[in-house]
DSSP file (Angstrom, degrees, kcal/mol; ACC not computed):
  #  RESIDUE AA STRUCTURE BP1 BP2  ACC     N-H-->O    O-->H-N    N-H-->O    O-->H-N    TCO  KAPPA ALPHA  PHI   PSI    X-CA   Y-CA   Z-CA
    1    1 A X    >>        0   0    0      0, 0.0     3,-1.6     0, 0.0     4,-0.9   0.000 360.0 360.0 360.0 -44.3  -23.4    4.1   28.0
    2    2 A X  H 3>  +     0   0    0      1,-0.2     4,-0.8     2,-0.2     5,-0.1   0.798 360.0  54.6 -76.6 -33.1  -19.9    2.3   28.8
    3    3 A X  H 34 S+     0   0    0      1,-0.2    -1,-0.2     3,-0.1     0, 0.0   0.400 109.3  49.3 -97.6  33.1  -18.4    4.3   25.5
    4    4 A X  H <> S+     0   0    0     -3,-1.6     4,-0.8     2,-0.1    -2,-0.2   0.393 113.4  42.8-119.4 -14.4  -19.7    7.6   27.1
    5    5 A X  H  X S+     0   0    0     -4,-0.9     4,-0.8     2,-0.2    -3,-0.1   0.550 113.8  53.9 -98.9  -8.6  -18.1    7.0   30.7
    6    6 A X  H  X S+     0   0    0     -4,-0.8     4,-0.6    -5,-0.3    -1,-0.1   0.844 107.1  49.2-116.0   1.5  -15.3    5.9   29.0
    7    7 A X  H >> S+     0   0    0      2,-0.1     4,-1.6     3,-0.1     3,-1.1   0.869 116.8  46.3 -12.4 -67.7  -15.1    9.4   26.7
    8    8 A X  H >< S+     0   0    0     -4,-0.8     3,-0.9     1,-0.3     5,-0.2   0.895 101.3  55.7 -90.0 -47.9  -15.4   11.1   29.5
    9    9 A X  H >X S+     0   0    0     -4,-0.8     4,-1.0     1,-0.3     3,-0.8   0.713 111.6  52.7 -68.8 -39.4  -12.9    9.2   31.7
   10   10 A X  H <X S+     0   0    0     -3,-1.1     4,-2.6    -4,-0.6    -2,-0.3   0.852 112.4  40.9 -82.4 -20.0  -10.0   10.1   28.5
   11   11 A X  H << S+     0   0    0     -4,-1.6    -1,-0.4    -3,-0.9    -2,-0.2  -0.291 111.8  50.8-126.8  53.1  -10.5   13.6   28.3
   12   12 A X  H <> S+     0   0    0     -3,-0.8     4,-0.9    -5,-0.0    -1,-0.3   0.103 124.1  36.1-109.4 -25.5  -10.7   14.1   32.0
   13   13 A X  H >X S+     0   0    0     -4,-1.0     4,-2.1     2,-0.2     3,-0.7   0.986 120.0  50.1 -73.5 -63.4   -7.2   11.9   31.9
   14   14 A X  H 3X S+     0   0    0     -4,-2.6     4,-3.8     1,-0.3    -3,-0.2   0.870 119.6  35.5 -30.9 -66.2   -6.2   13.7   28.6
   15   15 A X  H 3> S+     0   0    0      2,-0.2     4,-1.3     1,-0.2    -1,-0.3   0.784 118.3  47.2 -82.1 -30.0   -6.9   17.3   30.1
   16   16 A X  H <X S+     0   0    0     -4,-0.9     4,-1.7    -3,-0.7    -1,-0.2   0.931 114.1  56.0 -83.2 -62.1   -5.7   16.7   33.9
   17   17 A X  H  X S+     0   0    0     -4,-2.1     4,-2.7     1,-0.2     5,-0.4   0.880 108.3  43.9 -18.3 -79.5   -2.4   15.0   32.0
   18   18 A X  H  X S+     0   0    0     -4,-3.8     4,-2.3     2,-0.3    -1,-0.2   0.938 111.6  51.9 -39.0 -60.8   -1.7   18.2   30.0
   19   19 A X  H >X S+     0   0    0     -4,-1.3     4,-1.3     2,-0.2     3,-1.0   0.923 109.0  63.3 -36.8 -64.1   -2.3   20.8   33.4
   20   20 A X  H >X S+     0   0    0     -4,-1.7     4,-2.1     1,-0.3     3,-2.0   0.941 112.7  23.4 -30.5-100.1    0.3   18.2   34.7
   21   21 A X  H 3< S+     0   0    0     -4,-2.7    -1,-0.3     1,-0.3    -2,-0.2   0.647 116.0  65.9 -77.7  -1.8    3.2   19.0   32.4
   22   22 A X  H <X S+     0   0    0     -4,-2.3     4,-1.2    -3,-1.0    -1,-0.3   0.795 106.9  48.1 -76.0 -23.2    1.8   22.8   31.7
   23   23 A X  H << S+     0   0    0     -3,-2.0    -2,-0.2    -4,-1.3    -3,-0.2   0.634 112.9  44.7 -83.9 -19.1    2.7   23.2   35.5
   24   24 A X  T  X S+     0   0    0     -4,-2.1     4,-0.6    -5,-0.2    -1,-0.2   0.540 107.4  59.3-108.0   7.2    6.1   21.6   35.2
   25   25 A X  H  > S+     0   0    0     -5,-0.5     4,-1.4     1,-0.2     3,-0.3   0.918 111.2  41.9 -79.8 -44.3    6.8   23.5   32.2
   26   26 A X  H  < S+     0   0    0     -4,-1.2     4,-0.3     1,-0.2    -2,-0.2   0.418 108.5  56.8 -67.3   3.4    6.2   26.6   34.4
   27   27 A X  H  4 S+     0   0    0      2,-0.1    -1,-0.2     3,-0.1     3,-0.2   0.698 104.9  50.1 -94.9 -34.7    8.0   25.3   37.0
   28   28 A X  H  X S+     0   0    0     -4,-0.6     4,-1.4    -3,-0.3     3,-0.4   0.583 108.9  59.5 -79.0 -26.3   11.4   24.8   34.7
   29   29 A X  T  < S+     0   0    0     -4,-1.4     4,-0.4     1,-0.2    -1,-0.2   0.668 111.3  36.9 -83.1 -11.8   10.8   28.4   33.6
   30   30 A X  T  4 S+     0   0    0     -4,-0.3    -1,-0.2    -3,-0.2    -2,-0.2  -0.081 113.8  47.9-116.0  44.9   11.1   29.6   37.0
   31   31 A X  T  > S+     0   0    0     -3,-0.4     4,-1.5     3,-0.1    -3,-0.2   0.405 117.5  50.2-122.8 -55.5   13.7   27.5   38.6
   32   32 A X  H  X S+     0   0    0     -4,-1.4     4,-1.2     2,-0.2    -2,-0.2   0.756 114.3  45.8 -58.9 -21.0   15.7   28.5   35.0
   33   33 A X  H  > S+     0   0    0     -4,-0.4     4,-3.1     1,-0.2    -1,-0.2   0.861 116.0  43.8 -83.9 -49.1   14.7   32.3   35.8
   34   34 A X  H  4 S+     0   0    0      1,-0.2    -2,-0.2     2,-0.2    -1,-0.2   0.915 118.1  49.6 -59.7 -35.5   15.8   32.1   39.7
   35   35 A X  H >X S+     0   0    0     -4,-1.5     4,-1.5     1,-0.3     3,-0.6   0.793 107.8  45.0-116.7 -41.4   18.7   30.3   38.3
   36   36 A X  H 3X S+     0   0    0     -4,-1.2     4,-3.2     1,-0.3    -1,-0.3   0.733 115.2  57.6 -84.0 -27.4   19.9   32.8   35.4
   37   37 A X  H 3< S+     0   0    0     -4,-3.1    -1,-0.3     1,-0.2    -2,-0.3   0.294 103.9  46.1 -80.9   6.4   19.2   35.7   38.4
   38   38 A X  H <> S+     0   0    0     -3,-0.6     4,-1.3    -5,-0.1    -2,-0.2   0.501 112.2  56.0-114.5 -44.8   21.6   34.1   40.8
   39   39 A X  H >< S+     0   0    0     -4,-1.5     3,-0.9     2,-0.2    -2,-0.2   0.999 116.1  36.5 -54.8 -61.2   24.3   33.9   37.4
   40   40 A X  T >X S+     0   0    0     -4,-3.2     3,-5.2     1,-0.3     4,-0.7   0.947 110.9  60.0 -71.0 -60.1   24.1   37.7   36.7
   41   41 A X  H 3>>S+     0   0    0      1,-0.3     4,-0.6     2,-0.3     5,-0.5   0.642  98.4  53.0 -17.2 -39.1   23.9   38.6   40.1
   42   42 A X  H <<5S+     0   0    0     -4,-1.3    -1,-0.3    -3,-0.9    45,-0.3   0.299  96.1  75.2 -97.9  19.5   27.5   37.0   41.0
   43   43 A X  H <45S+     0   0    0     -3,-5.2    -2,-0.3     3,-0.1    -1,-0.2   0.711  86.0  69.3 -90.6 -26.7   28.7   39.5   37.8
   44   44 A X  H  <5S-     0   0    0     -4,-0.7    -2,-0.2    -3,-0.2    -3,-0.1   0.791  93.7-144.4  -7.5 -65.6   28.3   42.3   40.6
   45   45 A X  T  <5 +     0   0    0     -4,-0.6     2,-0.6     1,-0.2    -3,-0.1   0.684  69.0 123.8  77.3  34.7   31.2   41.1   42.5
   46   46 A X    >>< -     0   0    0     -5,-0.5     2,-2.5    38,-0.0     4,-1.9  -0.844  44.2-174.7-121.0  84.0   28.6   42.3   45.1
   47   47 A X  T 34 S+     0   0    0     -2,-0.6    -5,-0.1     1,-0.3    -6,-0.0   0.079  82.9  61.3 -94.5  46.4   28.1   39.3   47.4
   48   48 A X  T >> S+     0   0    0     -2,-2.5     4,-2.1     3,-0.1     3,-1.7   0.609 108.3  50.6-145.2 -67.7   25.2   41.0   49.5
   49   49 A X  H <> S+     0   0    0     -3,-0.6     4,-1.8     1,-0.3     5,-0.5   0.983 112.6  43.1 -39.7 -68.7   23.3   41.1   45.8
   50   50 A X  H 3< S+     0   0    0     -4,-1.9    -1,-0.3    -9,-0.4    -3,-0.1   0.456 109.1  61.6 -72.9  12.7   24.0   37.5   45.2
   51   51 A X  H <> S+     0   0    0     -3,-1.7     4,-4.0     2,-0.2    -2,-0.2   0.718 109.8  37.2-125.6 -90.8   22.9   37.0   48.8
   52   52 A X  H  X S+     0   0    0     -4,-2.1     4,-1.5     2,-0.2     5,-0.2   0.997 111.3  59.7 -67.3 -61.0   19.3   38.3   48.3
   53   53 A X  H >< S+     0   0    0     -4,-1.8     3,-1.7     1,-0.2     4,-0.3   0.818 111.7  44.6 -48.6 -44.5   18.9   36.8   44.7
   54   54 A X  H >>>S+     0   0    0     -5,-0.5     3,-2.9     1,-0.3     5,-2.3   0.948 111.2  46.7 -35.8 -76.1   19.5   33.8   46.4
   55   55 A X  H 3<5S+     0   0    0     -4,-4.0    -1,-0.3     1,-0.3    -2,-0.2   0.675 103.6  71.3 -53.3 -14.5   17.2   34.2   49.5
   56   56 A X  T <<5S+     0   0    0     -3,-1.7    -1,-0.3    -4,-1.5    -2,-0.2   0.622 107.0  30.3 -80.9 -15.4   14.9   35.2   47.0
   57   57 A X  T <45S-     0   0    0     -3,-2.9    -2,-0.2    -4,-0.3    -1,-0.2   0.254 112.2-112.8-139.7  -6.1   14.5   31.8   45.8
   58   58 A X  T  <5 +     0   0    0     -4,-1.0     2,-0.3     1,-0.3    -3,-0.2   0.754  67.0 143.2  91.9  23.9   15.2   30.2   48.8
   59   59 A X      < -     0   0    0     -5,-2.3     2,-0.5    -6,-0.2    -1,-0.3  -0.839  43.8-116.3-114.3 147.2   18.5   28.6   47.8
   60   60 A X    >>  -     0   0    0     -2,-0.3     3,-1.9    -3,-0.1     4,-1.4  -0.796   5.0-138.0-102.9 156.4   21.5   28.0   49.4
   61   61 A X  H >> S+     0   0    0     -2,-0.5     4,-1.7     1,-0.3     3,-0.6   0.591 109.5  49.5 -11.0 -72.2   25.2   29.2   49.0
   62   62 A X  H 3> S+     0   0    0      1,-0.3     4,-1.0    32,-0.3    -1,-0.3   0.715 114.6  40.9 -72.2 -45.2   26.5   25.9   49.5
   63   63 A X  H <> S+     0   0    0     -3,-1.9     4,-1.7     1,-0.2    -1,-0.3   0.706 115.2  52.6 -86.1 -19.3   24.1   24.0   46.9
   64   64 A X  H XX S+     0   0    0     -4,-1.4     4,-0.7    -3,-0.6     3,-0.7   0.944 108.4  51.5 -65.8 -40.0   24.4   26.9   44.1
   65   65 A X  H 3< S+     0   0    0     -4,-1.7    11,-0.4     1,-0.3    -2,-0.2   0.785 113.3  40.9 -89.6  -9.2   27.8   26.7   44.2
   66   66 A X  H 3< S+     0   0    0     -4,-1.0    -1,-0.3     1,-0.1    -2,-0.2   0.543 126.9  26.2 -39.1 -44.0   28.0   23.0   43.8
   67   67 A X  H << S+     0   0    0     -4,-1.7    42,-1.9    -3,-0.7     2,-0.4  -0.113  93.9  97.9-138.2  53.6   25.4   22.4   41.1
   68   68 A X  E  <  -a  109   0A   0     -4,-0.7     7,-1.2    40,-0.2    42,-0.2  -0.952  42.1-174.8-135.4 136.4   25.0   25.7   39.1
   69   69 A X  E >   -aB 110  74A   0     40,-1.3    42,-1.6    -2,-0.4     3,-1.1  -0.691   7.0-162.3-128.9  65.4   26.6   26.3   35.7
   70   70 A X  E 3  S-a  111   0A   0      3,-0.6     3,-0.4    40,-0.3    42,-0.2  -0.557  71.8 -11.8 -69.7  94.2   26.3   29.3   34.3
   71   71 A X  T 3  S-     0   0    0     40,-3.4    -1,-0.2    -2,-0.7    41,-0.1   0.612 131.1 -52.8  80.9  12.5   27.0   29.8   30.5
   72   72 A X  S <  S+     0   0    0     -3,-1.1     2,-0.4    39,-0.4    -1,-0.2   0.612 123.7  93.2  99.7  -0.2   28.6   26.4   30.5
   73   73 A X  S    S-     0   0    0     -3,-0.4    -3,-0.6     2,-0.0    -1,-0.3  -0.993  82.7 -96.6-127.6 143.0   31.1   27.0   33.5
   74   74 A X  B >>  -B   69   0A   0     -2,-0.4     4,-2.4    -5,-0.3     3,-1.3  -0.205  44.7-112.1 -46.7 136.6   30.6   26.3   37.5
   75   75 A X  H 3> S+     0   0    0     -7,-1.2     4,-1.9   -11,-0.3     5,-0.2   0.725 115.6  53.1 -24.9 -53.3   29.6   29.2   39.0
   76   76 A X  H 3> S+     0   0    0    -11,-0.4     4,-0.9     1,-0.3    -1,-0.3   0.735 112.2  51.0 -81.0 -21.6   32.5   30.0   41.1
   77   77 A X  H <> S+     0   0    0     -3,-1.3     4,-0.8     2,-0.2    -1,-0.3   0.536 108.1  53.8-101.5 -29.5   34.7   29.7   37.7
   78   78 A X  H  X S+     0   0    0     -4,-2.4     4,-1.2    -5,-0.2     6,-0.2   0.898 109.2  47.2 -39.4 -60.5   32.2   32.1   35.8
   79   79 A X  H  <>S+     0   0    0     -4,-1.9     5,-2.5     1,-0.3     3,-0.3   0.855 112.0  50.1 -69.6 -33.1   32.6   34.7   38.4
   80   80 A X  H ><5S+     0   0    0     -4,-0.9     3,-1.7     3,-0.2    -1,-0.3   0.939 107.9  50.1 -65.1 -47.1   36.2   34.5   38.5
   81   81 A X  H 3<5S+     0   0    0     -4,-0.8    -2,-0.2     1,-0.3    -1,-0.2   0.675 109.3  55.1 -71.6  -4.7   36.6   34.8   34.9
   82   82 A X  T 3<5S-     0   0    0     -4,-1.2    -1,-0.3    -3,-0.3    -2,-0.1  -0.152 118.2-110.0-126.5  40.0   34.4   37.8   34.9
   83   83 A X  T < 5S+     0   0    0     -3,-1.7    -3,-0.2     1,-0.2     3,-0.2   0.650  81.3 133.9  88.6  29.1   36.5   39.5   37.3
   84   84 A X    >>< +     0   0    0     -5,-2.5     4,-2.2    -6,-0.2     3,-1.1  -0.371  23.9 156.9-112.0  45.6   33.8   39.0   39.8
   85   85 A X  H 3>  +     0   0    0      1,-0.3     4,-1.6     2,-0.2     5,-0.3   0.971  68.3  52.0 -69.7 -40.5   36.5   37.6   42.8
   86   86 A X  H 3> S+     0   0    0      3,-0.2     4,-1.0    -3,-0.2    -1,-0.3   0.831 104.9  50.6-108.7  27.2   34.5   38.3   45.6
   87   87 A X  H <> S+     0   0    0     -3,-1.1     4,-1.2   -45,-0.3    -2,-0.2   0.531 119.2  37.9 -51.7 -24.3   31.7   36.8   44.6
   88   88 A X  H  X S+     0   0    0     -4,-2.2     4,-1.6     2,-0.2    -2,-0.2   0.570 103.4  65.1 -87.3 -11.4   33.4   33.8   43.9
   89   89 A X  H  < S+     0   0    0     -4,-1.6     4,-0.4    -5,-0.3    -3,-0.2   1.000 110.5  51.4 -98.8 -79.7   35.9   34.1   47.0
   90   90 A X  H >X S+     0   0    0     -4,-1.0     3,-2.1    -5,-0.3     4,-1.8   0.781 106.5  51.5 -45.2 -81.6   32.1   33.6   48.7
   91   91 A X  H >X S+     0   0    0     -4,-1.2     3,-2.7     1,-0.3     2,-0.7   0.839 106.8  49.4 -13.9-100.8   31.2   30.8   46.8
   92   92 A X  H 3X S+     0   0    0     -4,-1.6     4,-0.8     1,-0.3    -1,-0.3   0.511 101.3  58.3 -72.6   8.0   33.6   29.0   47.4
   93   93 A X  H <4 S+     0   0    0     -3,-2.1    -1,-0.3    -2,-0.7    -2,-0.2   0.603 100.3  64.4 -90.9 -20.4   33.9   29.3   51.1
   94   94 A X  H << S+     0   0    0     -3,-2.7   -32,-0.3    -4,-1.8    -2,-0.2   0.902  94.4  55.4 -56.4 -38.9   30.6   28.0   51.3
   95   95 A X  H  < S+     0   0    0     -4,-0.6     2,-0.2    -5,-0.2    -1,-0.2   0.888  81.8 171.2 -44.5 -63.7   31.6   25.0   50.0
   96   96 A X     <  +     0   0    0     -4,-0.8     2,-0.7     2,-0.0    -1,-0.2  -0.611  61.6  13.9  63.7-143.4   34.4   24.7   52.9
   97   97 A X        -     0   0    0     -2,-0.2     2,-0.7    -4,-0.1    -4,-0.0  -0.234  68.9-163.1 -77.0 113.0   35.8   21.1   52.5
   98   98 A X        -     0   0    0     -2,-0.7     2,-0.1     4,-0.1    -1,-0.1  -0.811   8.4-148.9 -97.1 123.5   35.1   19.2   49.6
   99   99 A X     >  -     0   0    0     -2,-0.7     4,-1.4     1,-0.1     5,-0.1  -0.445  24.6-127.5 -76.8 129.3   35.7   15.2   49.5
  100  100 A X  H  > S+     0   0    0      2,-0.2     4,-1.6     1,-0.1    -1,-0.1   0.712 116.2  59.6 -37.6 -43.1   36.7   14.0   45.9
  101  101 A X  H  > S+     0   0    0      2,-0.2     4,-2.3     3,-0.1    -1,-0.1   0.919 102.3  53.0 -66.3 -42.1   33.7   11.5   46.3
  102  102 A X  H  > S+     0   0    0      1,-0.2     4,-1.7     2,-0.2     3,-0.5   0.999 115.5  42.3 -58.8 -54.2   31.0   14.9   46.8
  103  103 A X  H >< S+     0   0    0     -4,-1.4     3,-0.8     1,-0.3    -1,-0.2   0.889 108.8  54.4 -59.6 -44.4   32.3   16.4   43.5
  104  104 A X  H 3< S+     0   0    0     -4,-1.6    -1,-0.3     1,-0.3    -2,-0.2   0.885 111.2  47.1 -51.8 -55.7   32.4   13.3   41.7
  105  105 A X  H 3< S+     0   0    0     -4,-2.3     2,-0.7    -3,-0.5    -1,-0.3   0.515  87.4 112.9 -70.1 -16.5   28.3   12.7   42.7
  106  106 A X    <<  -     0   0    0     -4,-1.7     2,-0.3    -3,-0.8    -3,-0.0  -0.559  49.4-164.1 -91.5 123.4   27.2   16.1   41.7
  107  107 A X        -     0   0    0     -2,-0.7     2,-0.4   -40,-0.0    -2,-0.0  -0.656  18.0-157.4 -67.7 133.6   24.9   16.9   38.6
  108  108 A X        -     0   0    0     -2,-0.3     2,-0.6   -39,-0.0   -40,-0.2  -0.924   8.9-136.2-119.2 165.7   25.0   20.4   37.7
  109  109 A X  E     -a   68   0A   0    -42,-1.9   -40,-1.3    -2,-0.4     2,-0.1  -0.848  18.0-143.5-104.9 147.7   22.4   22.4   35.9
  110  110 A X  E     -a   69   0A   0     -2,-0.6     2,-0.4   -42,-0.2   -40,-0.3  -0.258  10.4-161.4 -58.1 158.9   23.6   24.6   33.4
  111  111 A X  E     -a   70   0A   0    -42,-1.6   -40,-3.4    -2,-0.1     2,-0.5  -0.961   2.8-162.5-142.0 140.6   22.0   28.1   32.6
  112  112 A X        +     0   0    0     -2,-0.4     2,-0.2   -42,-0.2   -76,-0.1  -0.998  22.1 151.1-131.3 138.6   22.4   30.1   29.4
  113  113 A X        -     0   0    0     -2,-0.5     2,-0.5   -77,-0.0    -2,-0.0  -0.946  44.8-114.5-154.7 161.9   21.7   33.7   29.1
  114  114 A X              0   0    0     -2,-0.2    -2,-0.0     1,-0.1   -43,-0.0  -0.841 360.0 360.0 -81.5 113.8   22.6   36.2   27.5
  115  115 A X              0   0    0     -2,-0.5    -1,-0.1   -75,-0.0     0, 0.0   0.536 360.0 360.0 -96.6 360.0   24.6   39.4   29.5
């Protein structure tokens, strides 16, 4: 009896375990999808577009433009190099005044996609 409750006990652990990291695998494919839709969006140079993808995901200005990487450059340095200035002229007023110390403490995530 005790090696049937305890059967039952791994693959109700086993199987809740798995749900568990199938949900934060989908969850990392749509943080990375919101993420890669806020990157093309600020190739627009349309900052009303990169505006709603944004509100669409519930994020703000100030924290994209701080810890988002797009294609292996900060955001605001993507959109400038792809000729995308006022989207980036937006970005970075969002920011407003940055402290050596904030920039120093921020992780950013990358995104890679293809354009």
């Amino acid at each position: 009896m005790n090696k049937v409750k305890v059967s039952a006990i791994a693959i109700i652990t086993g199987l809740s375990m798995s749900a568990a990291s199938t949900s934060a695998l989908a969850l990392d494919r749509q943080v990375e999808a919101a993420l890669v839709k806020v990157c093309k969006s600020t190739l627009s140079d349309k900052p009303i577009r990169m505006k709603h993808a944004m509100e669409d995901y519930n994020l703000e200005a100030r924290e994209v433009a701080l810890n988002v990487m797009c294609n292996g450059e900060d955001i605001i340095s993507f959109a400038a190099n792809n000729g995308a200035n006022k989207t980036a002229s937006r970005l970075q007023s969002s920011i407003g005044g940055v402290d050596i110390i904030d920039v120093a403490a921020v992780n950013k995530i990358n995104v890679t996609f293809e354009q």
